[in-house]
C-alpha positions as a Python dict, from the first residue, in 0.01 Angstrom:
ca = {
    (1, 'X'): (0, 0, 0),
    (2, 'X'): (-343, 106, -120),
    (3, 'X'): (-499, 185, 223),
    (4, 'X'): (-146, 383, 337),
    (5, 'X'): (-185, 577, -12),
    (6, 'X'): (-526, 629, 56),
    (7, 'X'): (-445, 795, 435),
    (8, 'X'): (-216, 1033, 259),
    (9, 'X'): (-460, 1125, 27),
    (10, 'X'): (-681, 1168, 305),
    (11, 'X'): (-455, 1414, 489),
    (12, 'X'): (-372, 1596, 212),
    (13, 'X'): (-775, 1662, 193),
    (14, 'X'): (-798, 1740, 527),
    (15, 'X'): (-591, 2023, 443),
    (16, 'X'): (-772, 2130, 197),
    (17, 'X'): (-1117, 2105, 379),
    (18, 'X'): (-974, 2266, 669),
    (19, 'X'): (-978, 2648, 412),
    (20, 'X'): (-1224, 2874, 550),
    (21, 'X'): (-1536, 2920, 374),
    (22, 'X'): (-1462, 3249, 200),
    (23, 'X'): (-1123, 3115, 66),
    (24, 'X'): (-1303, 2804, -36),
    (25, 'X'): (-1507, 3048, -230),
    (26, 'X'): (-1250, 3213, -370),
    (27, 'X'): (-1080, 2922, -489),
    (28, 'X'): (-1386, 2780, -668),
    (29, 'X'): (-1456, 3062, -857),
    (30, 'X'): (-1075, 3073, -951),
    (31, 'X'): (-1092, 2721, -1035),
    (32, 'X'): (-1428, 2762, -1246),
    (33, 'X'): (-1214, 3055, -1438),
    (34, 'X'): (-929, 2829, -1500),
    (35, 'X'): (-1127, 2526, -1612),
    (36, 'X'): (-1301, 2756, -1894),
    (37, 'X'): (-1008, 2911, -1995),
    (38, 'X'): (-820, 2610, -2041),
    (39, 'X'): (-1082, 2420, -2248),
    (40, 'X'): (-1091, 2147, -1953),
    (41, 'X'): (-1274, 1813, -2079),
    (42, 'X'): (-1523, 1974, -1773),
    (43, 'X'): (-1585, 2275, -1922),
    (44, 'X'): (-1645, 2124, -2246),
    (45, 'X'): (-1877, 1858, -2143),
    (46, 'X'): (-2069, 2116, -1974),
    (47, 'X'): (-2100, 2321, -2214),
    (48, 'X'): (-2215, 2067, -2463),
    (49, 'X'): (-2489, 1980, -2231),
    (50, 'X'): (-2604, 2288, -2171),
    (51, 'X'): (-2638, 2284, -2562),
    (52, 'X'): (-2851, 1991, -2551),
    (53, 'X'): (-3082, 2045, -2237),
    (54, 'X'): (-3162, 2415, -2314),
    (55, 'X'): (-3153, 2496, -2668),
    (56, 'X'): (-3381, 2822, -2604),
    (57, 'X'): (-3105, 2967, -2436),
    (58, 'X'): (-2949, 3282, -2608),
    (59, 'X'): (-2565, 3225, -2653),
    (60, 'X'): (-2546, 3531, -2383),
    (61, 'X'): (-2764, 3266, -2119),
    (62, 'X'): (-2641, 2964, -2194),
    (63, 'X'): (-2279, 3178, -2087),
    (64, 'X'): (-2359, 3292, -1771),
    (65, 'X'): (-2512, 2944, -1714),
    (66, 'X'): (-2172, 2738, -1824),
    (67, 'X'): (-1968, 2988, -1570),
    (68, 'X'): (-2229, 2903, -1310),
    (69, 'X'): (-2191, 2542, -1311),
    (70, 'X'): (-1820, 2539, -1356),
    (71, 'X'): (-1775, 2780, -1041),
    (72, 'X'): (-2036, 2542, -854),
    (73, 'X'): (-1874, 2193, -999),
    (74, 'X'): (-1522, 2316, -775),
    (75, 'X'): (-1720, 2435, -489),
    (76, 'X'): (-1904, 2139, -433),
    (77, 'X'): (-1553, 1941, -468),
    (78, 'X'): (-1401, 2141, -202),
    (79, 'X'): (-1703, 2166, 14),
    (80, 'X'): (-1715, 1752, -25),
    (81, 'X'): (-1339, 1727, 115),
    (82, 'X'): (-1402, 1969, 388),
    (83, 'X'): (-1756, 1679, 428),
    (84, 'X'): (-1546, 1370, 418),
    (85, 'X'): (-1283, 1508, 677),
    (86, 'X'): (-1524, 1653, 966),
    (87, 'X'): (-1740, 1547, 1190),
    (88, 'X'): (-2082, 1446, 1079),
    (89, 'X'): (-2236, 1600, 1362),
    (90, 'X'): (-2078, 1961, 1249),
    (91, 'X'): (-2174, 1910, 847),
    (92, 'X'): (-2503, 1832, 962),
    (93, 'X'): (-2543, 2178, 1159),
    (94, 'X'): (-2497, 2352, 758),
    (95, 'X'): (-2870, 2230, 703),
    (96, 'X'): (-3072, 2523, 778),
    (97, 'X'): (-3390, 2389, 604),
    (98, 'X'): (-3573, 2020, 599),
    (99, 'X'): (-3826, 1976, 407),
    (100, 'X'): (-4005, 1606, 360),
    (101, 'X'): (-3855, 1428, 680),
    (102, 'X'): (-4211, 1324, 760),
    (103, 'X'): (-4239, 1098, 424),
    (104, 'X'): (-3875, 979, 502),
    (105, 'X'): (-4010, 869, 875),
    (106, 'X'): (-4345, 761, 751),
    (107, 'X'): (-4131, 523, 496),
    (108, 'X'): (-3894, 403, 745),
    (109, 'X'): (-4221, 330, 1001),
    (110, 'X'): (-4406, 157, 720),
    (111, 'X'): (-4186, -129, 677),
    (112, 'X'): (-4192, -194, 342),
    (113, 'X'): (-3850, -83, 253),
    (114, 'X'): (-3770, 225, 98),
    (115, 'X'): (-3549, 362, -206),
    (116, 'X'): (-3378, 732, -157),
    (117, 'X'): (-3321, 833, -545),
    (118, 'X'): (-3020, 1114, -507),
    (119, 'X'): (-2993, 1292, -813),
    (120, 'X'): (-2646, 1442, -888),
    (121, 'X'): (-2755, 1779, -750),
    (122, 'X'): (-2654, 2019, -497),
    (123, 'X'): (-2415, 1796, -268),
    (124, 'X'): (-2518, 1446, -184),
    (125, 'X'): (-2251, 1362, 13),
    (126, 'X'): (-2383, 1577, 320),
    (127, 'X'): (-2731, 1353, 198),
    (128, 'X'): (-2555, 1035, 274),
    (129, 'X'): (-2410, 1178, 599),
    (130, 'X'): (-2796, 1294, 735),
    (131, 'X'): (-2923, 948, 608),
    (132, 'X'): (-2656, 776, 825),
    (133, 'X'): (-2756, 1007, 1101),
    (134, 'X'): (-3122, 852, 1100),
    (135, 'X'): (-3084, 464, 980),
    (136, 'X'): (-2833, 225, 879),
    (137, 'X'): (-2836, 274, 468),
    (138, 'X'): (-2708, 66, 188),
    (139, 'X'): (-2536, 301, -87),
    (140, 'X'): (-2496, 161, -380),
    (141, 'X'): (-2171, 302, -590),
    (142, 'X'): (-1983, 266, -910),
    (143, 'X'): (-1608, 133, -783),
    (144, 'X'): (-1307, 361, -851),
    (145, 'X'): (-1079, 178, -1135),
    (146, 'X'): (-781, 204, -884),
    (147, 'X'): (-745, 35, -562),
    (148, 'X'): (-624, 371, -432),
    (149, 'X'): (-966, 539, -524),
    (150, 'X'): (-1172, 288, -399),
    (151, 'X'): (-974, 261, -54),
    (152, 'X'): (-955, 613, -61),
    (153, 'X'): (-1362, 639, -78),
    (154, 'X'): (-1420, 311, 185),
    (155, 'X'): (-1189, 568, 397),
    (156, 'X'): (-1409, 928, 360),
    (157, 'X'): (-1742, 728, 395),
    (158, 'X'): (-1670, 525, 693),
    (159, 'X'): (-1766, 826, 918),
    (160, 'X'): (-2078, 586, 1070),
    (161, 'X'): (-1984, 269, 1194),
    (162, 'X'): (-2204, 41, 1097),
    (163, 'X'): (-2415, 280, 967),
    (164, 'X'): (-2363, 286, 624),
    (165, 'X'): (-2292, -30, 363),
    (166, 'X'): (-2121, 31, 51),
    (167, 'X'): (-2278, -174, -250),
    (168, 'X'): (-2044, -228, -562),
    (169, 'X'): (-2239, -167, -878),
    (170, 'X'): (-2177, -503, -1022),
    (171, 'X'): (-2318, -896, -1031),
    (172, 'X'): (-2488, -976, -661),
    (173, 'X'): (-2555, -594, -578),
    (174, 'X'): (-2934, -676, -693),
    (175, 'X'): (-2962, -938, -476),
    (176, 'X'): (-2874, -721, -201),
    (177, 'X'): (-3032, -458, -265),
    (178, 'X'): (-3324, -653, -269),
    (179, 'X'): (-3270, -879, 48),
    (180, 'X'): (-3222, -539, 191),
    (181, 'X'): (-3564, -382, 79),
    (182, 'X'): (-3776, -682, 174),
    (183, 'X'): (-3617, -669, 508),
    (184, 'X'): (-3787, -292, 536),
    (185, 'X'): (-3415, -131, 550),
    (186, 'X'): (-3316, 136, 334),
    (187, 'X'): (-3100, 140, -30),
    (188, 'X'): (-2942, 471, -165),
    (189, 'X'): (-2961, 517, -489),
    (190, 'X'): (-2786, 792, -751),
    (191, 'X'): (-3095, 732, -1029),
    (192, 'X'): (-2874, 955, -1325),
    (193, 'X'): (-2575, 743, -1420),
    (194, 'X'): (-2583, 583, -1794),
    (195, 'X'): (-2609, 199, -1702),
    (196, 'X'): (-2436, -78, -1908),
    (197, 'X'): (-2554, -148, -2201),
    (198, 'X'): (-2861, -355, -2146),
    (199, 'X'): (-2914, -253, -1810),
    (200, 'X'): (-3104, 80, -1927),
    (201, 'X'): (-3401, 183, -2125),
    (202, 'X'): (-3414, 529, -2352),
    (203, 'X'): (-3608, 743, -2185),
    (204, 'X'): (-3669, 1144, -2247),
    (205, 'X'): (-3442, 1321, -2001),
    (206, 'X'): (-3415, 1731, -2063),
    (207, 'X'): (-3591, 1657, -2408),
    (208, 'X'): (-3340, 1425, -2567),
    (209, 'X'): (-3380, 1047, -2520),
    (210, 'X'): (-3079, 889, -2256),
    (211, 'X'): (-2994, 528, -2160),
    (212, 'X'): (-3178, 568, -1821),
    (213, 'X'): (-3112, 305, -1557),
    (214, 'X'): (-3438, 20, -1503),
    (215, 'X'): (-3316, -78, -1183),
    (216, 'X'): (-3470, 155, -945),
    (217, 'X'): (-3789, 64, -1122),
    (218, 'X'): (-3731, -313, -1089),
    (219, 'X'): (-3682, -295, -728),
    (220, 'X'): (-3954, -62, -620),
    (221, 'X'): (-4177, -326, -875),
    (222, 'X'): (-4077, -634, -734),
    (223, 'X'): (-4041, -528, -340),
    (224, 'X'): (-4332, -284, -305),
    (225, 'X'): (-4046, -45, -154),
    (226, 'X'): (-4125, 315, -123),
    (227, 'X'): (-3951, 536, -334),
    (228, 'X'): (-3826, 891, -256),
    (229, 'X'): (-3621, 1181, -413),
    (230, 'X'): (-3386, 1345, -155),
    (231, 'X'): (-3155, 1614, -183),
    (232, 'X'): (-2951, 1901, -25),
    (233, 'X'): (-2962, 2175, -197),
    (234, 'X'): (-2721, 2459, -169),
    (235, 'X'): (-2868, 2804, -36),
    (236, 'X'): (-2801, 3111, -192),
    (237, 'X'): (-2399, 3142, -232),
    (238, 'X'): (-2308, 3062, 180),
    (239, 'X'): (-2198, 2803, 347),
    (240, 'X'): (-2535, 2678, 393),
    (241, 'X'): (-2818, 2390, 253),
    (242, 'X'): (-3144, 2315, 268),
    (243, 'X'): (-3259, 1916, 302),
    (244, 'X'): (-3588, 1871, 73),
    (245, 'X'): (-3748, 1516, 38),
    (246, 'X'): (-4006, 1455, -221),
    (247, 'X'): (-4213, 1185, -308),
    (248, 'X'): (-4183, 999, -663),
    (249, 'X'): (-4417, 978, -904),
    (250, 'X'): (-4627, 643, -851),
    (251, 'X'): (-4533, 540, -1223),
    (252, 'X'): (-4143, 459, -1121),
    (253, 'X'): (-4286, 123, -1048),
    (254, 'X'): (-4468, 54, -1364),
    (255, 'X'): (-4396, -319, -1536),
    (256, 'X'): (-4383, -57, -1860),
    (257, 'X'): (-3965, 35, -1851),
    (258, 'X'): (-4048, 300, -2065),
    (259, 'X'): (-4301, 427, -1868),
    (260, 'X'): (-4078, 362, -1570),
    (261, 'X'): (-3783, 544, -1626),
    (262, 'X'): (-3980, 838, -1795),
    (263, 'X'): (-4137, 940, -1461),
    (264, 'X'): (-3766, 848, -1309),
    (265, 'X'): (-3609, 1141, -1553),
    (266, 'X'): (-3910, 1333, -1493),
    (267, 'X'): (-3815, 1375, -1165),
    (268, 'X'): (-3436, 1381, -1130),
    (269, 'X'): (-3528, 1689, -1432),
    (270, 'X'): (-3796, 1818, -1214),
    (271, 'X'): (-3500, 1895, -934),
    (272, 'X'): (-3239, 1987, -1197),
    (273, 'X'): (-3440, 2273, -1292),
    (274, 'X'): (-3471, 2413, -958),
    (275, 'X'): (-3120, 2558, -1025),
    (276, 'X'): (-2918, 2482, -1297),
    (277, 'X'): (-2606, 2562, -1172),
    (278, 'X'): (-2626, 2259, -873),
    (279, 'X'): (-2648, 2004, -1138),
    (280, 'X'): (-2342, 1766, -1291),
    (281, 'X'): (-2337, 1909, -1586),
    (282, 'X'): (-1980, 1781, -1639),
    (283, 'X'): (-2130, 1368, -1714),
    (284, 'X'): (-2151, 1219, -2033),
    (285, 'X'): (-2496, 1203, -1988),
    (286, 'X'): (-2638, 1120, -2332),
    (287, 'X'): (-2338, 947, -2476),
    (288, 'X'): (-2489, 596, -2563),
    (289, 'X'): (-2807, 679, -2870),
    (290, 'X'): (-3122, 492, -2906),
    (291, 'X'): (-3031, 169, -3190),
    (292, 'X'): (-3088, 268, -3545),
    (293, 'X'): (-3198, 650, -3467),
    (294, 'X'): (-2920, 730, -3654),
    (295, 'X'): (-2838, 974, -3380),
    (296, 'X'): (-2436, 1032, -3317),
    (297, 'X'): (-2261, 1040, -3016),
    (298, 'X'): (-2302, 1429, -2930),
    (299, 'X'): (-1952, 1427, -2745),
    (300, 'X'): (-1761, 1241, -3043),
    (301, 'X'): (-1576, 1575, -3187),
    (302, 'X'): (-1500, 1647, -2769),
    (303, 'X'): (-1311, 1294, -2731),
    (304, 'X'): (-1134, 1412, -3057),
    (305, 'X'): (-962, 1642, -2884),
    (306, 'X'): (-822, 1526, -2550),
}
């Protein structure tokens, strides 16, 4: 029942994905509109974060900033269905612009394994589908709650046969993650999800400290894997992206966690503040506080009020 749920879900996107651009457009800045109007747990998230990451702002700039990244949060939702439901080989023609594809190669020739750290920026689901395009990946995910959800997303990223593994976030994905490394293949990484308590270190991300995930760090430690930041980055307001690969800071591997995961939120901020508006915004990013700093959770009164 899952998997027939799933195909419906996945016709009904195809639908969806099938709007032309400038309705697609349209629709997200509609969308954007409604989501602010209507107080959505989105909009209010966003907003909260803005509030956090860029306290300079003037209420006027932080504004205009919140309406950019709710109009871009629904575009990049629609532009993922229209993703998931065509051909690779056409998505792949909406990168105008790649930047870094020599590191990528000269990782992949080296042999030591290699780590792509994908920020939550621009849209990394046409990353995963020009990753698949050059070597069998492993992508490591967080699993839907439902089985719907999580046949539904085996469904949209099964576009590669045998192209593309889909690691679970829980107990043995280390272990293949790093069988996977030390056999010089390639692991996918999204480096700015909160962990599990006691998976994480607090690290400064945007100024503020956040629960900052050590496992990137451990791997690229313990395997001597390359590590790279990777990203497609939406140009201007068409249709269009640009690729950019860049390489991470050397101290990503450090034994020091703190140290680690510093340089890790250095650069996943370093990207974020290329544009603004192409970042997820709408995460709980700094929900979990540092023990004993006394510090509250910033999105308590928000929770309040669902």
């Amino acid at each position: 029942m899952p998997d027939l749920i799933a195909r419906l879900l996945y016709a009904l996107a195809t639908l969806v994905g099938g709007l032309p651009l400038p309705a697609m457009r349209g629709l997200a800045s509609l969308a954007g509109r409604c989501m602010r109007l209507a107080g959505s747990r989105e909009s209010r998230v966003a907003l909260r974060n803005l509030e956090l990451a860029y306290p300079e702002l003037s209420p006027e700039e932080r504004d205009a900033l919140h309406r950019a990244v709710l109009r871009t949060t629904a575009l990049q939702a629609l532009e993922t269905l229209r993703l998931w439901t065509r051909p690779h080989r056409e998505n792949l023609r909406r990168l105008r612009e790649q930047h870094g594809v020599g590191l990528f190669d000269a990782a992949l020739a080296g042999g030591r394994g290699l780590i792509v750290c994908a920020p939550h920026y621009g849209n990394w689901e046409l990353l995963n589908q020009w990753l698949a395009a050059r070597t069998p990946i492993s992508i490591l995910y967080r699993a839907p709650e439902s089985q719907v959800g999580e046949a539904f997303l085996r469904l949209v990223r099964a576009g590669v046969p045998d192209r593309v593994r889909q690691v679970r976030a829980e107990g043995p994905a280390v272990r293949q993650l790093w069988k996977t490394l030390k056999e010089g293949g390639v692991v996918g990484i999204l480096p700015d999800q909160q962990p599990k308590a006691g998976d994480g270190e607090f690290a400064p991300f945007f100024g503020m400290p956040a629960l900052t995930m050590t496992l990137v760090s451990r791997l690229a430690e313990r395997t001597g894997a390359t590590v790279l930041f990777a990203y497609c980055e939406r140009i201007g307001d068409g249709p269009d992206f640009a690729l950019r690969i860049e390489p991470a800071h050397p101290a990503i591997a450090d034994t020091d966690l703190v140290r680690a995961t510093t340089a890790l939120n250095a650069g996943v901020e370093h990207i974020a503040r290329r544009d603004p508006a192409q970042y997820q915004w709408t995460y709980k990013r700094y929900k979990a506080r540092p023990p004993g700093s006394g510090d509250d959770n910033p999105y308590a009164d928000l929770e309040r009020r669902r």
